[in-house]
NUNU-489842 format. One line per field, with one value per residue: x, y negated, z negated of N, C-alpha, C in turn. Coordinates in nm, 3 decimals. Last residue first. Layout:
<rs>
n_px (X,...)
n_py (Y,...)
n_pz (Z,...)
ca_px (X,...)
ca_py (Y,...)
ca_pz (Z,...)
c_px (X,...)
c_py (Y,...)
c_pz (Z,...)
</rs>
This chain:
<rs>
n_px (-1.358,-1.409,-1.295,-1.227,-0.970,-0.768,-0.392,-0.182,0.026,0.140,0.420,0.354,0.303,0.574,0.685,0.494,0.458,0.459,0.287,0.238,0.076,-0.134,-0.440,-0.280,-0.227,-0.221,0.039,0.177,0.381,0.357,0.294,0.574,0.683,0.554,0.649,0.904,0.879,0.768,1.007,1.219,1.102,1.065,1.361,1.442,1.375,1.418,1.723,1.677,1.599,1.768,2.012,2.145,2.202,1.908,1.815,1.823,1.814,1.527,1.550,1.498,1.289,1.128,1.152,1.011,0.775,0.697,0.690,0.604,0.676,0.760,0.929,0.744,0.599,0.764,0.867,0.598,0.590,0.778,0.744,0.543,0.643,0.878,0.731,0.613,0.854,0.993,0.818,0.844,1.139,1.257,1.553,1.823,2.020,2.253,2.279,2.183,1.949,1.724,1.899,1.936,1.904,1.956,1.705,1.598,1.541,1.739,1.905,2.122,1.979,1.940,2.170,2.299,2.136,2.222,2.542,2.528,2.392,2.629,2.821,2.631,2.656,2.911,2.880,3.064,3.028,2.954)
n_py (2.677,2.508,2.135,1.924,1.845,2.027,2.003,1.870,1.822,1.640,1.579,1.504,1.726,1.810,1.639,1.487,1.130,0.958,0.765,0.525,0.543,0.778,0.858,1.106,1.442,1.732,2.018,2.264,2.256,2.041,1.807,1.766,1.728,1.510,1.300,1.298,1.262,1.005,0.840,0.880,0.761,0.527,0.462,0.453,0.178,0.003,0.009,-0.024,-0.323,-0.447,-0.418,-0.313,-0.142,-0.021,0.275,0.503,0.759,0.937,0.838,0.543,0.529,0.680,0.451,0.198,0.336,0.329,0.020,-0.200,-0.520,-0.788,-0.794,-0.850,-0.635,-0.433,-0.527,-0.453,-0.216,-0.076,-0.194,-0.018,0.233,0.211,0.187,0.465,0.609,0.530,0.658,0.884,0.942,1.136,1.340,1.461,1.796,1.960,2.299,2.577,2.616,2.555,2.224,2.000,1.677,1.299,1.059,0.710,0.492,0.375,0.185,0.387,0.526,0.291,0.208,0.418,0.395,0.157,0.250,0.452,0.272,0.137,0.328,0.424,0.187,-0.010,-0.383,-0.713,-1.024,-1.321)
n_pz (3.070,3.360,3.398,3.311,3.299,3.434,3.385,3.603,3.796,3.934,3.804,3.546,3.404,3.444,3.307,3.040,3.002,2.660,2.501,2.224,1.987,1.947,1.713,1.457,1.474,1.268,1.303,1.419,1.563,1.773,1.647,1.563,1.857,1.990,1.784,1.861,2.099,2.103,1.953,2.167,2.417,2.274,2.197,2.459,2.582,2.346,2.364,2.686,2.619,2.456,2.585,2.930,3.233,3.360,3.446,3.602,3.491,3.425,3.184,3.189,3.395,3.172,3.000,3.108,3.122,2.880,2.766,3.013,2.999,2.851,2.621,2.433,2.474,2.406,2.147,1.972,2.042,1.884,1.653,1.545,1.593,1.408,1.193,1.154,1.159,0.960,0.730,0.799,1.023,1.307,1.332,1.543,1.497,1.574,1.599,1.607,1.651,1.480,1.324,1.072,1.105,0.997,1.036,1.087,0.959,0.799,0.868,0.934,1.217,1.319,1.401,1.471,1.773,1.839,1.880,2.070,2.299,2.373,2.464,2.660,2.867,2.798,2.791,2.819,2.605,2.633)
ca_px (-1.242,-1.473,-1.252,-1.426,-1.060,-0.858,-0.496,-0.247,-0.024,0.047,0.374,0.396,0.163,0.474,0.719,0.583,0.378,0.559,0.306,0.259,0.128,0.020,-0.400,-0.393,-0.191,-0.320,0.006,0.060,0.407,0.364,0.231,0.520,0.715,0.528,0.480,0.873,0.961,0.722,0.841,1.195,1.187,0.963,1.230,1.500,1.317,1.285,1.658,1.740,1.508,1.627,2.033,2.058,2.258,2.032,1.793,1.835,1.950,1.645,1.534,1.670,1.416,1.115,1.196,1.175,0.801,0.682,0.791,0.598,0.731,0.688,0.984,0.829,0.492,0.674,0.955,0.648,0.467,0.739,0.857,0.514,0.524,0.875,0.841,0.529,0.771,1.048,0.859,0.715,1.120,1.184,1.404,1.751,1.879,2.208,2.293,2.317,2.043,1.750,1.820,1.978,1.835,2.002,1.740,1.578,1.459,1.603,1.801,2.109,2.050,1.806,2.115,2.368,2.093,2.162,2.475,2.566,2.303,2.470,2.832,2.702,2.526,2.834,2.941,2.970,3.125,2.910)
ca_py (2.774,2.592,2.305,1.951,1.845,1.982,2.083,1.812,1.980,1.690,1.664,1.425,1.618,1.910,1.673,1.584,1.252,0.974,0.896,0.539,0.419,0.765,0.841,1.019,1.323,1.685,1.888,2.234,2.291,2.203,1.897,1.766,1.809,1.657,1.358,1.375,1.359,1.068,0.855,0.953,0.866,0.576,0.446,0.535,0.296,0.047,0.047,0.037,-0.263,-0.406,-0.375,-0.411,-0.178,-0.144,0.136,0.386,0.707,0.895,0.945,0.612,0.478,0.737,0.563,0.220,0.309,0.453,0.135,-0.087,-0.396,-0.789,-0.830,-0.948,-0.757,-0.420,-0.545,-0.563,-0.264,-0.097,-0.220,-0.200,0.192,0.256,0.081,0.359,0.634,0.522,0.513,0.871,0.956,1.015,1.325,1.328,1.681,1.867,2.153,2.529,2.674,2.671,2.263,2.128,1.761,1.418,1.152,0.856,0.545,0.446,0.144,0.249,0.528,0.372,0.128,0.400,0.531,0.221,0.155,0.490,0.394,0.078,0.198,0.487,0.263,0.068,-0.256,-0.620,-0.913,-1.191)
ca_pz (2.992,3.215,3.440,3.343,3.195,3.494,3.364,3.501,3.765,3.962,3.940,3.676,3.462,3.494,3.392,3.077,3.068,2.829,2.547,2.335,2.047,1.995,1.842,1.523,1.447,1.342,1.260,1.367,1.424,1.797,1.697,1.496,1.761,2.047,1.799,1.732,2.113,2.151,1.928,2.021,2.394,2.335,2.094,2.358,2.630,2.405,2.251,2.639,2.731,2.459,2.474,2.882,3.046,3.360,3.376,3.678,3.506,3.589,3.212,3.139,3.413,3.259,2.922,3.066,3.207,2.889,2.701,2.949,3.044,2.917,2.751,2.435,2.445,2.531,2.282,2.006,2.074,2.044,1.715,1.558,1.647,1.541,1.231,1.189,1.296,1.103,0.784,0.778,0.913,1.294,1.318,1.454,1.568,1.446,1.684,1.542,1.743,1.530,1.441,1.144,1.041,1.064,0.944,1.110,1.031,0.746,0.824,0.805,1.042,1.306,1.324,1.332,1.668,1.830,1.793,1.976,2.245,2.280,2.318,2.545,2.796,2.870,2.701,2.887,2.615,2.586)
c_px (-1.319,-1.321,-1.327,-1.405,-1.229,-0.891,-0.666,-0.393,-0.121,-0.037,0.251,0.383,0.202,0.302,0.604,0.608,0.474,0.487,0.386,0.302,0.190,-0.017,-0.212,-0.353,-0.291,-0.260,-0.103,0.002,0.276,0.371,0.190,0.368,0.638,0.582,0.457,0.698,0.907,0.765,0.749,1.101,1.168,1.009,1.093,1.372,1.353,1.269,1.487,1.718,1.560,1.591,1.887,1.999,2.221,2.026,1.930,1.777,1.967,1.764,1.607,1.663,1.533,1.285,1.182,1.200,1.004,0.791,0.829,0.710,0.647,0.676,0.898,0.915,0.635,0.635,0.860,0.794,0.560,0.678,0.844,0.648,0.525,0.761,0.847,0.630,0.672,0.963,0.881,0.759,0.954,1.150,1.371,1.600,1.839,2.132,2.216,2.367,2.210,1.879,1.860,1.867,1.880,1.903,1.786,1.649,1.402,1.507,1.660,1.997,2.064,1.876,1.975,2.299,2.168,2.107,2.369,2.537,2.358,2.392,2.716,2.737,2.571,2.728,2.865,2.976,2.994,2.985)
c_py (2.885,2.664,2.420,2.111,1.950,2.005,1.968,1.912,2.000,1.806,1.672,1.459,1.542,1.822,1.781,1.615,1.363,1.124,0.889,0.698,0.438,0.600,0.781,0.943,1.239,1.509,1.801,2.099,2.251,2.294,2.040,1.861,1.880,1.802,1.481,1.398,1.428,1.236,1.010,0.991,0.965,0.738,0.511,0.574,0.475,0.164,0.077,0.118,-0.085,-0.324,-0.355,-0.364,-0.324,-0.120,0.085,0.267,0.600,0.840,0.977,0.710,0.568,0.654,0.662,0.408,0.261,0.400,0.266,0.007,-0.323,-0.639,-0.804,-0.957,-0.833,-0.593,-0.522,-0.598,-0.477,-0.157,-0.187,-0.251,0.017,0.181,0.118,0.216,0.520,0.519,0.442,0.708,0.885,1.033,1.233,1.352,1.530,1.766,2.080,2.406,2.577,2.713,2.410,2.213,1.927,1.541,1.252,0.944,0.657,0.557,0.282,0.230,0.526,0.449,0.156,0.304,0.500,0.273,0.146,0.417,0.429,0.160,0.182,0.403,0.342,0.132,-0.147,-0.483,-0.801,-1.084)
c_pz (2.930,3.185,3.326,3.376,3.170,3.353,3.382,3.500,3.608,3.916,3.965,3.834,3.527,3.555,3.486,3.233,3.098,2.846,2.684,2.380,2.201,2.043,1.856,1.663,1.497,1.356,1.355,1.300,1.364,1.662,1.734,1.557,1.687,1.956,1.841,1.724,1.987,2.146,1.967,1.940,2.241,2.350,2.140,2.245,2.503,2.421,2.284,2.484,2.715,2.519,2.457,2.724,3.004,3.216,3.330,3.575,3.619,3.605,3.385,3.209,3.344,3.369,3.087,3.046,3.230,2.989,2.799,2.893,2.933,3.060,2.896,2.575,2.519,2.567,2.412,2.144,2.099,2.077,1.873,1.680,1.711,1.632,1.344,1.249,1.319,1.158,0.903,0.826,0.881,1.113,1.255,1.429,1.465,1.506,1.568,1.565,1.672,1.621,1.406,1.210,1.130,1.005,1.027,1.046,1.116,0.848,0.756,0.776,0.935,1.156,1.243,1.300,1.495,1.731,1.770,1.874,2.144,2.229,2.263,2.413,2.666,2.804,2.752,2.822,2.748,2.663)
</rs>
């Protein structure tokens, strides 16, 4: 087996999300061309995490915080994983912000801010 850097796989990747359906170029506010998860994609998405979690025995979130740091090994699962959690999650927070009610997330990566510690107090009066 040939060795191929992160870039190769991530570009394969995404032309397989592509082909298959799963996501869709779409022109952004700032003149940049974004992928967005398709009704399909997102549930395929779902089963599909659930199943590499299962299969390589790892949390999704927990890859996706790796890429995010730029300490996960080139490795084609663990990689498509963490990406998939990445995207999932990217288009939930989307969709959200645009008013959409969704049902519970297969999985959530914690913004930077609840990583720090700065996680609004539930019991806090408002």
């Amino acid at each position: 087996m040939e060795l191929r850097n992160k870039e190769e796989l991530r570009s394969e990747i995404l032309q397989y999300w592509l082909r298959s359906a799963w996501v869709y170029p779409t022109q952004g506010p700032d003149d940049r061309t974004y992928l967005r998860l398709t009704p399909g994609g997102r549930l395929k998405m779902r089963r599909r995490i659930s199943e590499l979690e299962r299969d390589l025995g790892v949390e999704g979130a927990e890859l996706a915080r790796q890429e995010q740091a730029g300490t996960l090994p080139v490795e084609r699962d663990r990689l498509e994983l963490a990406m998939m959690v990445q995207a999932y999650d990217s288009e939930r927070r989307f969709m959200q912000s645009q008013g959409a009610t969704l049902g519970t997330p297969a999985v959530t990566l914690e913004s930077q801010e609840e990583e720090a510690g700065e996680r609004p107090d539930p019991d806090a009066a408002t």
